[in-house]
N, C-alpha and C positions, 0 to 999 in steps of 0.2 A: 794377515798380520799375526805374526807371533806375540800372547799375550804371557805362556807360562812355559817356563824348559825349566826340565829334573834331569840332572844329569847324575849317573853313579851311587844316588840315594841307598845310604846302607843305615838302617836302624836297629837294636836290641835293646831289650830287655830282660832285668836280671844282671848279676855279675858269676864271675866262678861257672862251675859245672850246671850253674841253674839259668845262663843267659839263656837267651831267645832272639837268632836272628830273624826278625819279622819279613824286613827287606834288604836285600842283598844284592844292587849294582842297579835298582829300579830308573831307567829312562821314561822319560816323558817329554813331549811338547804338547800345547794345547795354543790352538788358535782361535782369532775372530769368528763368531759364527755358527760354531761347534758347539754340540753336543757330546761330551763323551763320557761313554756310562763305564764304572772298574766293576767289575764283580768277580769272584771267589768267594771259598767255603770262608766261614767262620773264624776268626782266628789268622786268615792269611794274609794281614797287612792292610786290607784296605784301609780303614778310618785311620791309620797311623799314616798312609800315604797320604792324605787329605789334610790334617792336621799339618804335615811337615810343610805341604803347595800354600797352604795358610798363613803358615810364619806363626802356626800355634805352638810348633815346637820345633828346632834344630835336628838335623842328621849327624851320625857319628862319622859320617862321611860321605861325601859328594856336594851338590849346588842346589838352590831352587833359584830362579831369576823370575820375578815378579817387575814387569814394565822394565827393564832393561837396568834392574836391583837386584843384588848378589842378598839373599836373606842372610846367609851367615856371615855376612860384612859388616851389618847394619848394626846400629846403637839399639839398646830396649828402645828408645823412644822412635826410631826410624821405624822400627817392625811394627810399633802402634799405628803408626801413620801411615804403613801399607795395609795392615788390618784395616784400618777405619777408611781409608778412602781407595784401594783399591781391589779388596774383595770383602764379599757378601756370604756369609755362612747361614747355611739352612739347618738342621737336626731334626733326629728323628722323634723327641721328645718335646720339641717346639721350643721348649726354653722360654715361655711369655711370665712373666710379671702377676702369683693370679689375684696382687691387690693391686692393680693397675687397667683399665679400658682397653680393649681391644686398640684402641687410637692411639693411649700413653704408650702402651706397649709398641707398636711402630714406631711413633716419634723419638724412642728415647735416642736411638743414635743421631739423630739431627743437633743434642746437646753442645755434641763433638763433633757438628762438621765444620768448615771453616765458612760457611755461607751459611749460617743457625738459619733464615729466614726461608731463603732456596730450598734446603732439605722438609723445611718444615712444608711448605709448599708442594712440595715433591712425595711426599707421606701422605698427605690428603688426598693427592690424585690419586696414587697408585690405590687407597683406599675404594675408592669411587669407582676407577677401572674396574679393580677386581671385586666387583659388585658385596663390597663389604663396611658399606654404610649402617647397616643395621648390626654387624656382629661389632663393628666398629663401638658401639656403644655401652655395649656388655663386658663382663671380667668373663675371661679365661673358662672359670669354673662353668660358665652358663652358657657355650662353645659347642659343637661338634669336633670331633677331630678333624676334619676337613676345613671347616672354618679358624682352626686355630694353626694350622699348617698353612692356609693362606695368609692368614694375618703376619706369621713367621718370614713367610717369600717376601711378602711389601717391606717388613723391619728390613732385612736383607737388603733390599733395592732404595733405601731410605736415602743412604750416599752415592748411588749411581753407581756400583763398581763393574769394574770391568771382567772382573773372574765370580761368578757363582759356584760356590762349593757346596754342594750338599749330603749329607751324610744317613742314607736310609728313610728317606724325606713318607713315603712311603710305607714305614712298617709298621706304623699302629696308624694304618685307614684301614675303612672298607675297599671294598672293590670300584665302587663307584667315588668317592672321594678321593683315592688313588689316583684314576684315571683322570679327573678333573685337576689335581694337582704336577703329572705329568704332562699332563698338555699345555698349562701353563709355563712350564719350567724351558717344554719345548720351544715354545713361540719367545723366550727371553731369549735364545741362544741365534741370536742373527744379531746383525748390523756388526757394531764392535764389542760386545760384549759374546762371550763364552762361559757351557755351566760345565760341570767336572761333577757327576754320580755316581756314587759309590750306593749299590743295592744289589738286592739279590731279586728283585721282582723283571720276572720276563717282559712283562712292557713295555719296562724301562729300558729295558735291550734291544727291544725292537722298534724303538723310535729314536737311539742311538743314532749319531754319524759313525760313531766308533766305538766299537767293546775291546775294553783291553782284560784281559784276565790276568791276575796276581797270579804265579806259578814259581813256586819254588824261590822265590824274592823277587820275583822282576813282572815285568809286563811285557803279556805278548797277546800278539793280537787272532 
């Protein structure tokens, strides 16, 4: 099952002699199941591809189709409602709340689902699953970084989406944190849900279904 198709993705920034084609004719499909990790140097579009499969921001040209949704068709408030209920962003910086609970910080997106009671339900287990009962109780500031990237994947998973996007989920852990957070990410990407990684960590490549490399605007495998 097809979850995500980029068709002809072209982005810049900048105007005049100072733009910046980042990506240039970028294809993609992403299905049920999958794992697929982007990687490239610094600079060469990934997180801007992420961002666009997100409906974080618009292409200057081409499609994203999210569940069989044209993103660049949709109203602000349609693009909300694919953000919130059918994909899940991760970050490399966690993004938690640090006058908020380990727990507040999951729950917030359940405010916004259309089932407040379900999500909120669904944020406690995933708690519990991910053996995060005790960090579950503490602010941010009194966290591991490993504990606070878990805590990040459950907010993530709060609405059940069907696309996980993560964005260098990975580069302020250890080595061991790391790897406990990719095995996780791993074990998300079956049944009907699909993650989409953009990192520069080997790991993360080699627990891959699919590496695509950003090259010169596009992706190739």
């Amino acid at each position: 099952m097809r979850l995500v198709t980029a068709t002809g993705l072209v982005k810049s920034y900048g105007s005049g002699r100072a733009a910046r084609r980042v990506l240039d004719g970028a294809d993609l499909e992403v299905h049920a199941g999958e794992l697929v990790a982007i990687v490239g140097p610094s600079g060469c579009g990934k997180s801007t591809l992420l961002h666009l499969l997100g409906g974080l921001d618009l292409p200057d040209e081409g499609s994203v189709e999210l569940g069989g949704r044209r993103l660049e068709r949709e109203t602000a408030r349609g693009l909300t409602e694919l953000r919130r209920d059918y994909v899940g962003f991760v970050f490399q910086f966690f993004h938690l709340i640090p006058e908020l609970t380990g727990e507040e910080n999951v729950l917030l997106p359940a405010r916004l689902a259309a089932d407040r009671r379900a999500a909120t339900r669904r944020g406690r287990k995933l708690i519990a699953d991910l053996g995060l009962s005790e960090a579950a109780r503490r602010r941010p500031g009194e966290l591991s970084g490993g504990e606070q990237q878990r805590l990040s994947i459950a907010r993530a998973l709060v609405n059940d989406p069907r696309v996980l996007l993560a964005d260098e989920p990975t580069g302020n852990l250890d080595e061991e944190s790391g790897h406990h957070v990719l095995g996780l990410l791993r074990s998300l990407a079956s049944g009907e849900r699909a993650v989409v990684l953009v990192t520069h960590d080997a790991e993360a490549a080699r627990i891959a279904d699919r590496v695509l490399r950003v090259q010169r605007g596009r992706l190739e495998e």
